[in-house]
N, C-alpha and C positions, 0 to 999 in steps of 0.2 A: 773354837777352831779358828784358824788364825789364816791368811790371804795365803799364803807358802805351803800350811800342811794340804788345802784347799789345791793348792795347784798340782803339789806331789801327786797327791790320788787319783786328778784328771790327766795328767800329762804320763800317767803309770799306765793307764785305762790303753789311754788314747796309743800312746804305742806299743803296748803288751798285746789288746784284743782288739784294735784298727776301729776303734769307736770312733764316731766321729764326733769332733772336737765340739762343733755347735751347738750340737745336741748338748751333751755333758755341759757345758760353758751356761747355757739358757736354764737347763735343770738345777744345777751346784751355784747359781749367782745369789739364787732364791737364799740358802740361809746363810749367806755370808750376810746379805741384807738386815737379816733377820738379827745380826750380832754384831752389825756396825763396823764390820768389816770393810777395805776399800775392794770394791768391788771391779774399779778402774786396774786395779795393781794384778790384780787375779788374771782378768783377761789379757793386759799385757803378757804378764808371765807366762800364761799356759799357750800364748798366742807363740808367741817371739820364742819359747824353748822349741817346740812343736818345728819352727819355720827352720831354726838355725842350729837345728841339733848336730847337723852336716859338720857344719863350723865349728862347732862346737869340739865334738867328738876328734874331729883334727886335732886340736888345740889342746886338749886334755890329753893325748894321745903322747904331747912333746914335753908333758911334767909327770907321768909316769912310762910302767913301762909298756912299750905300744902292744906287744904282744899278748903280754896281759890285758891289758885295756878291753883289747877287743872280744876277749872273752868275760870280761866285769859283768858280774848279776847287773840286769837294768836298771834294780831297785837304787844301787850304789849311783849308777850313770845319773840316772834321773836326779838324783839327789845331786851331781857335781854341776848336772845340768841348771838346778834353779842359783844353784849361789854364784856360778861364773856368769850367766845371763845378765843378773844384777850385778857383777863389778862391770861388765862391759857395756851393757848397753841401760839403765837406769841411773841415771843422773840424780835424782831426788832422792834415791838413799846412801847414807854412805857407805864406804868401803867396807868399814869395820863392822855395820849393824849386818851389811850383806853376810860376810864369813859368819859375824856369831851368831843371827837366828837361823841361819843356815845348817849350822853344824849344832848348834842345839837341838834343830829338828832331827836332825842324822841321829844322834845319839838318842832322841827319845822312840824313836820309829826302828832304826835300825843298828842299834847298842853302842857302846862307847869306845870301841876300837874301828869302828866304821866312820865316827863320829871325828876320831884322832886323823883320819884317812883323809876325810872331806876336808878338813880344816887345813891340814900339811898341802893336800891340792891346789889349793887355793890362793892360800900364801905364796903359793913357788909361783900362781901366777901374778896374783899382784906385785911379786919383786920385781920380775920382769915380764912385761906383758908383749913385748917387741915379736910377734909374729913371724915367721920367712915361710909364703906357700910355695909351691911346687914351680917351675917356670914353663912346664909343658900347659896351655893352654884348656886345655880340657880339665885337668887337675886343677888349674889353681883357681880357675871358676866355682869348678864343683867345690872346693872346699874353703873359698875365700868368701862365699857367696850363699853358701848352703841349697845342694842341689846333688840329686845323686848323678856321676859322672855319663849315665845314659842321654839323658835327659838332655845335659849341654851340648855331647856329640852329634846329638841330634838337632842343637839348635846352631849349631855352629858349622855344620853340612848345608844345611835350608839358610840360613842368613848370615856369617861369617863371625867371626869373633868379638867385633866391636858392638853391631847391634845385638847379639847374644848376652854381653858384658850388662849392656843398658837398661836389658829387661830383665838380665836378674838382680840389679840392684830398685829395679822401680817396684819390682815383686815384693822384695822387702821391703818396703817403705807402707807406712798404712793408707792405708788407699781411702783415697777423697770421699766425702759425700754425696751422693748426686739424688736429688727429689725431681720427680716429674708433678706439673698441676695439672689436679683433677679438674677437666674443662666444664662439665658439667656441673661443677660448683662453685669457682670462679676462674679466673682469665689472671694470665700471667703480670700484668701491670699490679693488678690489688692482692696477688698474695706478695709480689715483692716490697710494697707499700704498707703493707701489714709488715711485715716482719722489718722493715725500716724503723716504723714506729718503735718496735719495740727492743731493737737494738741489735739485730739477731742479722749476722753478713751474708751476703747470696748474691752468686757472681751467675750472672745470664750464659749458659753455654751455647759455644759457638755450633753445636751439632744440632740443636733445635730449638725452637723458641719457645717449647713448653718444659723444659728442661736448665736448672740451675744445682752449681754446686755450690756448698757452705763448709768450712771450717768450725762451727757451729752445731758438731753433732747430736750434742746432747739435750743443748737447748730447742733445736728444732724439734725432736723427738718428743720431749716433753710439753712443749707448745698443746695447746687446747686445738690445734687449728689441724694436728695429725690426727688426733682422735676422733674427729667431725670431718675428715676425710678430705678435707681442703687439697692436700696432697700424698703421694705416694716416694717410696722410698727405691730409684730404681738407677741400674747405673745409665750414662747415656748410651752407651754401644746397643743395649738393651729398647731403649726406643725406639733408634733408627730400623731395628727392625720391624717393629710394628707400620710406622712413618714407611720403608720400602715398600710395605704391604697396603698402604694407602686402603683402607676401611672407607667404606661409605654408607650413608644412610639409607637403613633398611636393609641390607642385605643379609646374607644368610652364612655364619662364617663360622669352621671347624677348627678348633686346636689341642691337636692332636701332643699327646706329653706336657699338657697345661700348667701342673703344678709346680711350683707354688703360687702362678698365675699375674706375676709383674706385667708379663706383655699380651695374657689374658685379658686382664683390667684394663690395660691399655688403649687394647681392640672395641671392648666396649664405650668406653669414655669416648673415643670416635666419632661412635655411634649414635652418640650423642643418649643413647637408652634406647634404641631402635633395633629395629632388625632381630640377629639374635647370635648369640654364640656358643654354639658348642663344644664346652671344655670336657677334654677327656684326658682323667688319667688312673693310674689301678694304686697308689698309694693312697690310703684312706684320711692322713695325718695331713698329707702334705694338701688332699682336698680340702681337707678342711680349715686350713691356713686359706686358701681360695675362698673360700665360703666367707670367711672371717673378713678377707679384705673387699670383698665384693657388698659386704655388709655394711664395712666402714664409710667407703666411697659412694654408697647410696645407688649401686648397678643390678639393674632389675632386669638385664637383658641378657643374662649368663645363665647355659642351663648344666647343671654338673652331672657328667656322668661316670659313674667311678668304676672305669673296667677296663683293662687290656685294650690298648689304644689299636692291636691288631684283632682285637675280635667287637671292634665296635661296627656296629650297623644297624639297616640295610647297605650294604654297600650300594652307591647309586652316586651318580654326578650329580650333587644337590646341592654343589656350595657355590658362592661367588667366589668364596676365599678360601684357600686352608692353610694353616699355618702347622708345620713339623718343627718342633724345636727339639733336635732328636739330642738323645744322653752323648755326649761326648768326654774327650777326656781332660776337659776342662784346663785346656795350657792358660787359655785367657783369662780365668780367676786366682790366680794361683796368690796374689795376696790377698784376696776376700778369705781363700779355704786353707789353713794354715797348712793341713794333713794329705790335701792334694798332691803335692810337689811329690810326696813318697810314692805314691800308689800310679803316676800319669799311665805307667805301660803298665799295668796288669789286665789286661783280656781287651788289648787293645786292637787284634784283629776280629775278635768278638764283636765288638764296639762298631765297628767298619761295616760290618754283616749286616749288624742290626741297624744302622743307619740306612745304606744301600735298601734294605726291605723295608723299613718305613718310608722312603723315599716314595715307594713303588705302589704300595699300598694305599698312600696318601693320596695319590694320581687318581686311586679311581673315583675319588668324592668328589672334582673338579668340574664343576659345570663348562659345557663348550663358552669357549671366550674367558675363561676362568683363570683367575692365580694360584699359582703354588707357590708358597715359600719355603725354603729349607732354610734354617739357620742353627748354627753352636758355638759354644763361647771357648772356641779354641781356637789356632792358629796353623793347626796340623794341616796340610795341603791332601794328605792321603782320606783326612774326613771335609773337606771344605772342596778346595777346586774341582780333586777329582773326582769325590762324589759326583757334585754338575756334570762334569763332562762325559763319566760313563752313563749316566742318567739319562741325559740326552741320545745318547747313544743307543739305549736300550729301548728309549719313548720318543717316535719321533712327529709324535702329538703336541710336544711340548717345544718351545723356544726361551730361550734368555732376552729376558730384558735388561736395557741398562739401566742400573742404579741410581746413575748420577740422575733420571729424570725426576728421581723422588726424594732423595735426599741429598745431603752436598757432597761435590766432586772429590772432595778430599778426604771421606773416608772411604774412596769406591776404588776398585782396582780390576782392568780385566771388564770391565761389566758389574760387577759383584759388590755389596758392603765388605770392606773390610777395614776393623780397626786395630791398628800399635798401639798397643800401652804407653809405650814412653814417647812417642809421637802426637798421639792424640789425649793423653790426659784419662783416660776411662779401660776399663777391660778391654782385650784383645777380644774379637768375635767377627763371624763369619755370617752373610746372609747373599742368597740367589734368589733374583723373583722371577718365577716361570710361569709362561702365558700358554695357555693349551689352544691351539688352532685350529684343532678340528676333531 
């Protein structure tokens, strides 16, 4: 089985029955491995059709007929979807191997007049590939960009056209690496000096000093010095939250939606191994990815508990900290999660409810003098600002602290963490730290 028919299946999965792509990708890498397949070429493909099928689907739209188009079996789509992919955006194959294993697979998969289909598509765009999108703003994002037209309108009401432009080109781009050091294994001078040694690049990020990115993905990963836990793999928007949260030794700290535990582990390493932390979440998989890394990094001060993060208890104000990393709808990952971008508004007032009630709920574990923190890796003002602000509203126990006391001015806004993607280099994401006064 060959990298292409490999991606057809995934990328047929992935938008036939809205599986998610990670998943599939981490399961199916396995026996390409297994057959010397490139495994590099796989995830791009299944990554990059998944992101720009938007684009895509325009573009295919203008060398048949559009009407038809939009009724074409997906089976067909998907199929026009992996070979136009590689004429336009893979450079290390060329043109001709893109159309012929392309429509080789068409015709073995799905017969020799489909196969005639694919290959005719194809050709009309390599003759000419010269593009004209829409000039109405909203349209020519969404389909220049790959993005469904809600999605722009909505970012283009909240922030105007040109920073909307910005982020959806920086979405498409593959997004940076960023590792945090594990402090309680060593200090950020000697894992950079190690990995000097051995040839391996790491730029110090300006948002923390325990926090570097690298160009270097592979090779870090592979390093002896991940598997011995030296370090973890986490973006920086993602620390600063923990860093807001300012952890201290000894104390007694709940986080509540832990999994898969990045700014869990975090919390801990703080801690230096002290105190204790109570991770809570009810996916049993994704606990145990926690468990896994908690194992790795050598943190012995994490207690997992794997249940309904609203039916955990005694309820009782027992913490110094708590931490809400509530489910959102992830605008701030949108090039980590290829399949995101399609799904942001499905049960998005849902999403709002359940936020607001974890909010609420979280309050009552707060010791007097105690933090709360709310954070999500979006950028939506209806799940970030005004969460705080009706919160506050509802609890008037609680106050806003400023940001900028704990981490730097520049990714804080209002009081609040907030970071821009194509401003600051890492995921969009949101964080409020609240003080309980009495």
């Amino acid at each position: 089985m060959n990298f292409r028919q490999e991606a057809y299946s995934t990328i047929l999965k992935v938008l036939k029955d809205h599986d998610f792509s990670d998943t599939l990708l981490q399961q199916r890498a396995k026996k390409l491995k297994q057959s010397d397949e490139s495994v590099a070429l796989f995830y791009t493909l299944v990554k990059g059709v998944i992101k720009m099928k938007g684009k895509m689907d325009y573009i295919l739209s203008k060398f048949t007929d559009e009407k038809k188009f939009a009724v074409t079996d997906l089976k067909i789509k998907t199929m026009l979807y992996i070979g136009l992919y590689q004429l336009i955006y893979l450079d290390s194959i060329p043109d001709h191997a893109s159309i012929n294993e392309t429509v080789d697979l068409a015709k073995s998969i799905l017969g020799n007049s489909v196969g005639d289909f694919v290959n005719a598509v194809l050709r009309s765009y390599q003759r000419n590939p010269e593009i004209e999108y829409p000039t109405d703003p909203v349209k020519r994002i969404a389909t220049e960009h790959s993005y469904p037209e809600e999605l722009v309108r909505d970012w283009i009401t909240l922030w105007g056209e040109e920073d909307t432009e910005y982020l959806a080109i920086f979405f498409n781009e593959n997004p940076q690496l960023h590792i945090r050091v594990n402090a309680t294994a060593t200090t950020a001078p000697k894992l950079l000096s190690y990995f000097e040694k051995r040839s391996i690049e790491l730029h110090p990020s300006p948002a923390s000093k325990m926090m570097f990115t690298s160009p270097d993905a592979d090779k870090l990963l592979n390093d002896v010095a991940f598997s011995e836990g030296y370090f973890s793999i986490q973006d920086s928007s993602a620390a600063l939250v923990v860093e807001l949260m300012d952890p201290k030794q000894e104390e007694s700290i709940l986080d509540l939606f832990a999994a898969p535990g990045g700014k869990c582990t975090y919390i801990a390493e703080r801690l230096a191994n002290t105190g204790e932390v109570v991770a809570v979440d009810k996916i049993p998989n994704k606990m145990k990815l926690l468990k896994q890394a908690a194992d790795r990094l050598q943190l012995t001060n994490i207690q997992l508990v794997t249940t309904d993060a609203f039916k955990y208890g005694p309820v009782a104000p027992a913490f110094h900290r708590v931490l809400v990393d509530a489910p959102c709808s992830g605008w701030g990952v949108l090039s980590r999660k290829a399949d995101l971008r399609w799904q942001v508004h499905q049960n998005l007032p849902e999403l709002v409810k359940l936020q607001e009630k974890a909010l609420d709920y979280a309050a009552n574990f707060v010791a007097p003098e105690g933090v709360l923190v709310y954070s999500t890796c979006t950028m939506n003002p209806n799940e970030n600002e005004k969460q705080i602000e009706n919160f506050l509203k509802r609890n008037k126990s609680f106050e806003l602290v400023d940001a900028a006391k704990y981490i730097p001015a520049e990714y804080t806004e209002n009081g609040c963490m907030k970071t821009v993607p194509f401003r600051h280099n890492m995921d969009g994401a949101f964080a409020a730290r609240l003080k309980r006064i009495k």
